[in-house]
Z-matrix of the N, CA and C atoms (Angstrom, degrees):
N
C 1 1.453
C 2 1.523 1 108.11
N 3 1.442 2 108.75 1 133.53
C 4 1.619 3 106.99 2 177.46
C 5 1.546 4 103.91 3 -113.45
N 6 1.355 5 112.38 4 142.09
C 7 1.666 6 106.91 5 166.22
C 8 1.501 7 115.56 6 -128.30
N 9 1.374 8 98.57 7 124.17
C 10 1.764 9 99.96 8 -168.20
C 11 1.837 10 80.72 9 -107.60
N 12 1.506 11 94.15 10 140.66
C 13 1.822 12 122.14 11 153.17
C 14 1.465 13 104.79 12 -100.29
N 15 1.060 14 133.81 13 123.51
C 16 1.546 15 149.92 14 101.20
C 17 1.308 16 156.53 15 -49.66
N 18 1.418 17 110.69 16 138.54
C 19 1.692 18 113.90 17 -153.71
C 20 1.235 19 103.36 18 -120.44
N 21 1.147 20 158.80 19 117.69
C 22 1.735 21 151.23 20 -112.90
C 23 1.693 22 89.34 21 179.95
N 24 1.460 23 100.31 22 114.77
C 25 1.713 24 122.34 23 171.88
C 26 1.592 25 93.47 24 -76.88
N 27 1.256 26 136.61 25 112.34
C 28 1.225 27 92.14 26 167.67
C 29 2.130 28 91.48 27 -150.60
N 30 1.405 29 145.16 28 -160.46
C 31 0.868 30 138.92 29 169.17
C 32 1.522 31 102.23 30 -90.24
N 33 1.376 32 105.68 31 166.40
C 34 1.779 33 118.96 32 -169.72
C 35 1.224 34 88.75 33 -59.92
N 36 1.275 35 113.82 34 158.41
C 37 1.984 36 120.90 35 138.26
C 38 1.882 37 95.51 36 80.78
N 39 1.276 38 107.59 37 26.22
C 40 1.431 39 104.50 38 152.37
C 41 1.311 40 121.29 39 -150.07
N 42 1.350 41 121.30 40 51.61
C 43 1.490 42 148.17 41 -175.48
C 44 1.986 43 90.77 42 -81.89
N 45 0.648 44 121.44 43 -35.52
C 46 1.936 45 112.82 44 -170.41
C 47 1.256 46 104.56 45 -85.11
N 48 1.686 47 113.63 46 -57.37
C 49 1.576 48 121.09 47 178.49
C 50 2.033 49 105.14 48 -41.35
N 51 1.568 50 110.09 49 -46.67
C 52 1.316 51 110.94 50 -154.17
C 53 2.073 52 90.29 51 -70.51
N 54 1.525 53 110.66 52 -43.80
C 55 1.403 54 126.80 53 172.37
C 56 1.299 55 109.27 54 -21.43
N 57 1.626 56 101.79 55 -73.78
C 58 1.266 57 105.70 56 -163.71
C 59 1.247 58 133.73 57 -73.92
N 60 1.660 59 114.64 58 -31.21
C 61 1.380 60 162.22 59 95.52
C 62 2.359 61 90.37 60 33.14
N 63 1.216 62 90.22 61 -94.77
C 64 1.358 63 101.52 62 177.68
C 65 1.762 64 127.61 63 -46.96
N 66 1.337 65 101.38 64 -58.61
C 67 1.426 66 129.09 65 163.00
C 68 1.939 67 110.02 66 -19.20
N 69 1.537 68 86.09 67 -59.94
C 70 1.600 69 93.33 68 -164.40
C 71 1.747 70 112.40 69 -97.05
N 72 1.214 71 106.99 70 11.81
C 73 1.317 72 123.16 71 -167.68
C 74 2.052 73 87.84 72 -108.82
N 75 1.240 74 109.45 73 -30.79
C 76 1.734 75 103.36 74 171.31
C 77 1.317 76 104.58 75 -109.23
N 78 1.487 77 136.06 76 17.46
C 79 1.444 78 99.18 77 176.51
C 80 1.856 79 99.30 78 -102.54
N 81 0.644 80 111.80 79 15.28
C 82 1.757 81 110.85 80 160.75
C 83 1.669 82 118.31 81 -66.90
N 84 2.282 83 99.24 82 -20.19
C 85 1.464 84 81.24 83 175.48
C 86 1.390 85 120.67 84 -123.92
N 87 1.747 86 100.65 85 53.36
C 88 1.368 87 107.65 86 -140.28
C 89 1.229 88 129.20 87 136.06
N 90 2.215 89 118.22 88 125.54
C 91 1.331 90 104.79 89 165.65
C 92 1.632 91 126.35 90 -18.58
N 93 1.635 92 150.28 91 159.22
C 94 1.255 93 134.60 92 124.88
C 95 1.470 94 100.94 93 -126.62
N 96 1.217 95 84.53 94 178.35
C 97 1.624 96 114.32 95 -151.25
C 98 1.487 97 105.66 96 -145.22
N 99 1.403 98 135.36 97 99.07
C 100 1.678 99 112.29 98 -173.21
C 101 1.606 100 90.52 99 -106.38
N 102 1.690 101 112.44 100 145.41
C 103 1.534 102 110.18 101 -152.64
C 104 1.330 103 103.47 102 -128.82
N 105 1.714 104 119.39 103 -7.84
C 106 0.974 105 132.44 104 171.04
C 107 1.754 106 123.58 105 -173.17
N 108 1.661 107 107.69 106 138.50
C 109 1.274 108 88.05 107 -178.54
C 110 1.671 109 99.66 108 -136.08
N 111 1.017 110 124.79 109 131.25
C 112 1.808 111 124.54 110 -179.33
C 113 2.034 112 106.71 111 -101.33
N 114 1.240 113 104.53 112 144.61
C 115 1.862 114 92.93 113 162.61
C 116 1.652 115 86.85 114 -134.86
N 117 1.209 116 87.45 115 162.38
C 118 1.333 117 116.43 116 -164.50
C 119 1.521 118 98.91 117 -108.55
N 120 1.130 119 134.64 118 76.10
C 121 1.773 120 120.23 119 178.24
C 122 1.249 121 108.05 120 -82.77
N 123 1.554 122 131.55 121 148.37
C 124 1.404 123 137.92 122 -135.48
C 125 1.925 124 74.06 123 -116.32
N 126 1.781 125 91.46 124 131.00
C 127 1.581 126 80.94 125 165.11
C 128 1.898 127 126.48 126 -132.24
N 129 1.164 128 99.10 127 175.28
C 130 1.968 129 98.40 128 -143.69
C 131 2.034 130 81.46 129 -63.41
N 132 1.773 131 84.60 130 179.12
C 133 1.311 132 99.69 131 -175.20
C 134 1.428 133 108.81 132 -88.13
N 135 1.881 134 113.77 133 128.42
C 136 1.152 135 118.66 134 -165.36
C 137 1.717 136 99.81 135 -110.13
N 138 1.907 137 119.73 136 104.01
C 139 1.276 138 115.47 137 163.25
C 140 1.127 139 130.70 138 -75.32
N 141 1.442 140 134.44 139 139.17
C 142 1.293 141 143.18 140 148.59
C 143 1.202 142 117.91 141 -17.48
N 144 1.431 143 128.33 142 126.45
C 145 1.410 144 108.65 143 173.82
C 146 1.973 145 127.51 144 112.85
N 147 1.162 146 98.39 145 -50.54
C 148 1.274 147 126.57 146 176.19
C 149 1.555 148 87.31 147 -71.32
N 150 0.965 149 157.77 148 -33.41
C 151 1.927 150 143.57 149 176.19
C 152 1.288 151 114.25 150 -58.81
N 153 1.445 152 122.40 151 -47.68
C 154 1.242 153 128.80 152 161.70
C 155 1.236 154 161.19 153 -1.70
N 156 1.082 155 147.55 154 58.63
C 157 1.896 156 118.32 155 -152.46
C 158 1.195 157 126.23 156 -39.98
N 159 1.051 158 122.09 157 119.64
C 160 1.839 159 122.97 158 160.74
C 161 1.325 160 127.15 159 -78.44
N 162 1.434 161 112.95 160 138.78
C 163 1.137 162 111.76 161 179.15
C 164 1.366 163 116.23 162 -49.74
N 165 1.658 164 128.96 163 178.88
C 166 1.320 165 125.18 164 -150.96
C 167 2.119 166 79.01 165 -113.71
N 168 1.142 167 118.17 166 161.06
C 169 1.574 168 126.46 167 -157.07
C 170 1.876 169 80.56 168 -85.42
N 171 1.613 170 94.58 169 126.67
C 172 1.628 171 99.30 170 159.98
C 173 1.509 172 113.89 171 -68.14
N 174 1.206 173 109.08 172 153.30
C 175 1.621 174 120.62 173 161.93
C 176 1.798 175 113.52 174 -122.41
């Protein structure tokens, strides 16, 4: 049994296409089996502070 990990540049929200994509591109040399897949979505910038209550806007 061989197990290859892969690291895939790719845009969000096409982790299955690339899956399946891959999958059928090796089973010509061989059962496969895909056993796990993670994405990494990049996330926005979270400041300090902003959780807080704010005062209500003077007039």
């Amino acid at each position: 049994m061989l197990t290859i990990t892969l690291q895939v540049r790719a845009p969000p929200g096409q982790a299955i296409g690339i899956k399946e994509d891959i999958a059928m591109r090796l089973e010509p040399l061989g059962d496969v089996r895909v056993v796990s897949i993670t994405e990494d979505i990049p996330e926005q910038l979270h400041i300090a502070g902003y959780g807080a209550i704010q005062d209500p806007p003077k007039r």
